[in-house]
PAZAPA-4460 file (N, C-alpha, C; in steps of 0.05 Angstrom, whole numbers, plus 32768, in hexadecimal, padded with zeros to 4 digits):
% residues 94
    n_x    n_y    n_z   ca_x   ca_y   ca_z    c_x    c_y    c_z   seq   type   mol
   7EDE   841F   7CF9   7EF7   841D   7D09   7EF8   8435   7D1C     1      X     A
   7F05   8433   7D35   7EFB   8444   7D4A   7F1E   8450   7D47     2      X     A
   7F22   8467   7D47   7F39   8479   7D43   7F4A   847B   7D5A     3      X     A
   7F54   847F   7D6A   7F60   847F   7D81   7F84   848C   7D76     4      X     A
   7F83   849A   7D8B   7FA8   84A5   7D8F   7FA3   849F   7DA2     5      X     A
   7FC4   849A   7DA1   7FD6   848E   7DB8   7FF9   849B   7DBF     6      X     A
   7FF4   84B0   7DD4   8017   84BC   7DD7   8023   84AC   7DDF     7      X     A
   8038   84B3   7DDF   8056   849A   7DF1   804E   849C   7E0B     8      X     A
   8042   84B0   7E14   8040   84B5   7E34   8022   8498   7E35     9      X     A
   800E   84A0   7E28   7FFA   848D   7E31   800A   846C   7E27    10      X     A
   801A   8467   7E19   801F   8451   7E0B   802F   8442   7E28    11      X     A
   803A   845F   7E35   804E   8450   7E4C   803E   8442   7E62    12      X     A
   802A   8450   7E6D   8016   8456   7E74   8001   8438   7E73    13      X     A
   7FFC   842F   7E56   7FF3   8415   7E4E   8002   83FE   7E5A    14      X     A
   801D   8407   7E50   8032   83E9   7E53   8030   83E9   7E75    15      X     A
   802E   83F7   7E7F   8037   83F3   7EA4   8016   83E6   7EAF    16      X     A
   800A   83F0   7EA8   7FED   83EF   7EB4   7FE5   83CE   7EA6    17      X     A
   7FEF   83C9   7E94   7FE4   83A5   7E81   7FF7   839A   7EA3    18      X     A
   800B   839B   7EAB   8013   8385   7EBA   8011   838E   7EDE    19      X     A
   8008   83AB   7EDE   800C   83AB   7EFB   7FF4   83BF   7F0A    20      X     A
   7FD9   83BA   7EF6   7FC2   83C9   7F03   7FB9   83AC   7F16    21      X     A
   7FB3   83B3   7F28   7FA1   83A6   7F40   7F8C   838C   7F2F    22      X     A
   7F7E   8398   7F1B   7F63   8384   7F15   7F62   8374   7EF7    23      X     A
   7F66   835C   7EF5   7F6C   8353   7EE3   7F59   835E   7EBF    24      X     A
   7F45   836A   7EC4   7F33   836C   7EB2   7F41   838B   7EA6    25      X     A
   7F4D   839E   7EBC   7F57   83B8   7EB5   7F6A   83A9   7E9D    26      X     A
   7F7E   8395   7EA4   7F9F   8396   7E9F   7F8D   8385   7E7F    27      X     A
   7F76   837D   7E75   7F6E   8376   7E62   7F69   838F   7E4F    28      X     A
   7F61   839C   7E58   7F51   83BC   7E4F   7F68   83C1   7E43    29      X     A
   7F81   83C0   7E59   7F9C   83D4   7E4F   7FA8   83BF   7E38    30      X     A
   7FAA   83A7   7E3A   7FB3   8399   7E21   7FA3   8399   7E0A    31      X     A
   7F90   83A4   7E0F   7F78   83A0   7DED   7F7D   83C2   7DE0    32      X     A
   7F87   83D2   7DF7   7F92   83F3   7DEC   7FB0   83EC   7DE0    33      X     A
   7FBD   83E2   7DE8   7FD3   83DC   7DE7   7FDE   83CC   7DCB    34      X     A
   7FCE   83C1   7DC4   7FC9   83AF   7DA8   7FBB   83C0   7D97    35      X     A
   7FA6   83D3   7DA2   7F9C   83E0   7D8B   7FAF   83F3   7D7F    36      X     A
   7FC5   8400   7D99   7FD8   8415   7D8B   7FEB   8409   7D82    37      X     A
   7FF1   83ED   7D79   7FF8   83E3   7D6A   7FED   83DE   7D4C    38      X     A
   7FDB   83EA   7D41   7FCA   83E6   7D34   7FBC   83C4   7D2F    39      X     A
   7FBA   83B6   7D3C   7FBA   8394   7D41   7F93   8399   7D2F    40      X     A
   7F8F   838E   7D2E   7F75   8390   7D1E   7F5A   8380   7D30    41      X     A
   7F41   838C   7D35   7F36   8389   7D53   7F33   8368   7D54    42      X     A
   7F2D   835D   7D40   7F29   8340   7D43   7F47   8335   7D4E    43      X     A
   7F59   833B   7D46   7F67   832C   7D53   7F6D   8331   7D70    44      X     A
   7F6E   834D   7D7E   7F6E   8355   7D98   7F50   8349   7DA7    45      X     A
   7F3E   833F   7D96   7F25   8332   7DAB   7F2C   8315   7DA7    46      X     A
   7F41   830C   7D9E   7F4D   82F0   7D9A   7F65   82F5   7DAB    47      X     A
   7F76   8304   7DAF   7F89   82FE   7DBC   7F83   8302   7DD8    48      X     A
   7F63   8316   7DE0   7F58   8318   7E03   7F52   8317   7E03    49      X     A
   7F43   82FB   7DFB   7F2E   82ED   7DFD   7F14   82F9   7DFE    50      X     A
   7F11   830D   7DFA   7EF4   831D   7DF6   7EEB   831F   7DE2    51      X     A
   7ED0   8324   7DD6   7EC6   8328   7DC3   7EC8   8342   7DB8    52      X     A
   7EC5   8349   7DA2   7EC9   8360   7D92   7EB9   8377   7D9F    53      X     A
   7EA8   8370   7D9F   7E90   838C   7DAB   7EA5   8395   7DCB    54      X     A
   7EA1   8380   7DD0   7EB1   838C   7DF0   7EC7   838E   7DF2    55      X     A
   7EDA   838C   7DDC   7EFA   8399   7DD9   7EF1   83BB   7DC7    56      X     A
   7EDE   83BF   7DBB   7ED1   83DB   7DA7   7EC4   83ED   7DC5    57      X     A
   7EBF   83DA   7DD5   7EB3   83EA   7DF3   7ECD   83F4   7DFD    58      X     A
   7EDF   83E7   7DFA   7EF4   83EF   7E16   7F06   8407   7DFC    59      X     A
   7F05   8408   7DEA   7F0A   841E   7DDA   7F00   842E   7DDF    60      X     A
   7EE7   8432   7DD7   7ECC   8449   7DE1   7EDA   8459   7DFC    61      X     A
   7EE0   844B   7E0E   7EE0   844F   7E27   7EF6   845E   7E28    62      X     A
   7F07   845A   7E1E   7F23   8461   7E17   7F21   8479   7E08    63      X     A
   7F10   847F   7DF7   7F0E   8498   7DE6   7EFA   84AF   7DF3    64      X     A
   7EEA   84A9   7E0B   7EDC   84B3   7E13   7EF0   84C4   7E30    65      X     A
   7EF7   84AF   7E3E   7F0E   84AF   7E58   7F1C   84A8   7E60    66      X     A
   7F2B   84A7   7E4B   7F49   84A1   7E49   7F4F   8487   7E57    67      X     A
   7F69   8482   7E60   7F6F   846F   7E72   7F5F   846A   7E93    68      X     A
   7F57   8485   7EA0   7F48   847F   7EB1   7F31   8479   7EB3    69      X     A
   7F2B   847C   7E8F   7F05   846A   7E96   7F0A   8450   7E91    70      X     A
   7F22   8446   7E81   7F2F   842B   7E86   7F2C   841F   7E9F    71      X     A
   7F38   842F   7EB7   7F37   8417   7ECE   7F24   8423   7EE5    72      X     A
   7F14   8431   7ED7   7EF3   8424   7EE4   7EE6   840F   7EE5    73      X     A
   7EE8   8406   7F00   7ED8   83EF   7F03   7EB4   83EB   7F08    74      X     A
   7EA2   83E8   7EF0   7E82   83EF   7EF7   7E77   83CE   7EF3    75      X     A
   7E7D   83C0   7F0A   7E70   83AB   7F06   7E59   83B0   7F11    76      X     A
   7E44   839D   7EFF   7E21   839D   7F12   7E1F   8393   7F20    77      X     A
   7E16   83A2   7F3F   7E11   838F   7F52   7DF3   838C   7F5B    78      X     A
   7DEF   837B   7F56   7DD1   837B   7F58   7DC8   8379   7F7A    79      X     A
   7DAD   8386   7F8A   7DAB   8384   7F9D   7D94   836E   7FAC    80      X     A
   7D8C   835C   7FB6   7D7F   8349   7FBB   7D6C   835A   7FD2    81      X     A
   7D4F   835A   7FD3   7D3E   8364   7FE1   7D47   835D   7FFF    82      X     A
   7D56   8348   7FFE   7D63   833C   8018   7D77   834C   8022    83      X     A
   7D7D   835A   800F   7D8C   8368   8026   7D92   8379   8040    84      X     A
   7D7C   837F   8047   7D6B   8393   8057   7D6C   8383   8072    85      X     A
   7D68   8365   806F   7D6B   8355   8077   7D7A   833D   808A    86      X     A
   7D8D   8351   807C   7DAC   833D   8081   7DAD   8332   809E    87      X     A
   7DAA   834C   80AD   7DAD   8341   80C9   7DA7   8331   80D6    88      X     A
   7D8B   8335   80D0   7D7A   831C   80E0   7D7A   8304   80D7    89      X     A
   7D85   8300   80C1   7D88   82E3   80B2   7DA4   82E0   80B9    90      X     A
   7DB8   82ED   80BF   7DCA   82E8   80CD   7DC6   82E2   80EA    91      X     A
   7DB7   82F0   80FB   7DB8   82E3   811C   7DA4   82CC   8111    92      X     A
   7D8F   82C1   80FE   7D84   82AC   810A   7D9C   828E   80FE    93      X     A
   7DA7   8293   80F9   7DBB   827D   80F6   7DD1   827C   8107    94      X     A
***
């Protein structure tokens, strides 16, 4: 079980950011913290956001590591296509 505190200041903090951060995946992060300082038990928080266990125990990690702002880091992979170097000229020949 992964330990976590939670002040009234971060709790407030939770509740505002679940309905009015920008990116729908953040305002998930903040409802799976939000349920944990509820003590809600992890299977049911990877049932109630639709995520799997490992990746609701990640967004904890994340949370115990950097607080709320490593919460709404966004690190999607963007992978880069050798083509892209490219772009241009495959743009003017069309």
């Amino acid at each position: 079980m992964i330990d976590l505190t939670f002040t009234a200041a971060t709790m407030e903090e939770l509740r505002y950011l679940r309905f009015n951060h920008p990116h729908p995946h953040v305002q998930t992060k903040m409802e799976a913290l939000l349920l944990k300082a509820h003590n809600i038990p992890h299977y049911l928080i990877a049932t109630i956001t639709g995520k799997c266990e490992n990746t609701i125990r990640s967004y904890f990690m994340e949370f115990k590591e950097g607080g709320i702002q490593k919460l709404q880091q966004l690190n999607f992979n963007k992978p880069h296509s050798d083509l892209d170097s490219k772009k241009d000229i495959i743009k003017a020949h069309f």
